[in-house]
C-alpha positions, 0 to 999 in steps of 0.5 A, spaced: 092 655 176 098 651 176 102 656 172 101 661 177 103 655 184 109 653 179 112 661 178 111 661 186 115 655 188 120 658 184 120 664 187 120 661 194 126 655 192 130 662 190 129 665 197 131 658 202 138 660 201 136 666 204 131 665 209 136 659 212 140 664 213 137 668 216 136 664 223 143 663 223 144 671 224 147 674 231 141 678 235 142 685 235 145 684 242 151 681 240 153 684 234 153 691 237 157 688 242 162 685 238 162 693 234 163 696 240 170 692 241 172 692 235 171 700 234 177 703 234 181 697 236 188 697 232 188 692 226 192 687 226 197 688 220 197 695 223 204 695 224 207 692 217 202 697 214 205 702 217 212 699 215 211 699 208 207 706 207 214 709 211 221 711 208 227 715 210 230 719 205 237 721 207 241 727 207 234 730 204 231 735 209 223 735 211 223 742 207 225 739 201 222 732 202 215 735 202 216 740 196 219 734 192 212 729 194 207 736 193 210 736 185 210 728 185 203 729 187 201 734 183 205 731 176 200 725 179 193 730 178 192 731 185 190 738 188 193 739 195 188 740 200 192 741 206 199 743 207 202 745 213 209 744 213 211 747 219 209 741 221 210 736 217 203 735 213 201 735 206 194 731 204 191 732 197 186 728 193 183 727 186 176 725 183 176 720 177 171 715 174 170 708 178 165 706 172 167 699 170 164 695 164 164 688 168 160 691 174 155 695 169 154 687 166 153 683 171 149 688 173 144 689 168 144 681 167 142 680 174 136 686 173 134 682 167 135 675 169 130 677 176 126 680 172 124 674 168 123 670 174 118 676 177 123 679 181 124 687 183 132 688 182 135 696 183 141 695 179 147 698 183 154 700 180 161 705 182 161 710 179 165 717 181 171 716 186 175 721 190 182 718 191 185 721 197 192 722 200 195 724 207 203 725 208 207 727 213 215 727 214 220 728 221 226 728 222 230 722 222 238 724 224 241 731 223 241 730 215 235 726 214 228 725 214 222 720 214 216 719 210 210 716 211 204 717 205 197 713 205 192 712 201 184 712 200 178 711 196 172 714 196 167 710 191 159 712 190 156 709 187 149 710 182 144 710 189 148 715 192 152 712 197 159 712 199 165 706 202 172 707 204 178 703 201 184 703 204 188 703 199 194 699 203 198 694 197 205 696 197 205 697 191 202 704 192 207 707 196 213 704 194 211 707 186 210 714 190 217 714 194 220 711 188 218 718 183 220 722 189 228 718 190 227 720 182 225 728 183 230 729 189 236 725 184 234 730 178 236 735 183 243 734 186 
């Protein structure tokens, strides 16, 4: 009989961080209110975001800064989905693997370590990615032009649900102007 207290006493200090929680939570009033400004509000770093993801080309034309940014895209194994270039606009994505051996362990640890304390755990980890991009240039002078790229990953996992990421390091746009100031160099 005591075996049995003793895996429920367990059991329930495992869940006091949990249920102290919970007290602490917003009512549904407040948290919707909250989400309600916050929708489509503007981010804060919008505008150094907006700086990195932008670079002018000069005395490169819209015309060839997009057929130069399609081959980058391409040699890069993306498949272009949208172009418009009347207007500037060029978008395209790629699928790719998101399994990662140390999100698989930890959680299949988790799961085995619950169930020795008689908990029920779903394991969760990525697993596919769809890695999307949206580019568009303008003018920038009589002999120049401007690009700005963006990028996002769509990860699902083993459940079946997705996330976004913006992927806005400057790493990622920088890496991709600087292929392009190659291409547009190896053609003059």
């Amino acid at each position: 009989m005591e075996v049995p207290i003793r895996k429920s006493l367990i059991r329930v200090a495992m869940l006091m961080p949990i249920i102290g929680i919970v007290p602490a939570c917003q009512t549904d009033e407040e948290w919707a209110n909250r989400t309600a400004l916050q929708t489509g509000a503007q981010r804060i770093d919008a505008p150094a975001i907006r700086s990195r993801q932008t670079a002018t080309f000069f005395r490169t034309s819209e015309e060839r800064l997009l057929v130069e940014a399609t081959q980058v895209l391409q040699d890069l194994g993306f498949t272009i989905e949208e172009s418009a270039p009347r207007y500037g606009v060029l978008a395209g994505s790629k699928d790719r693997n998101a399994v990662e051996a140390p999100q698989v362990v930890a959680q299949v640890a988790l799961t085995v370590g619950l169930a020795v304390l008689g908990v029920r755990y779903n394991p969760v980890w990525d697993t596919d990615q769809v890695i999307r991009t949206t580019l568009s240039t303008r003018p920038a002078g009589a002999s120049d032009a401007t690009l700005r790229v963006s990028f996002e990953r769509i990860v699902t996992n083993n459940q079946g649900i997705s996330r976004v990421e913006e992927l806005t390091a400057a790493e990622f746009s920088s890496g991709f102007f600087e292929q392009i100031r190659q291409g547009l160099a190896r053609q003059t």
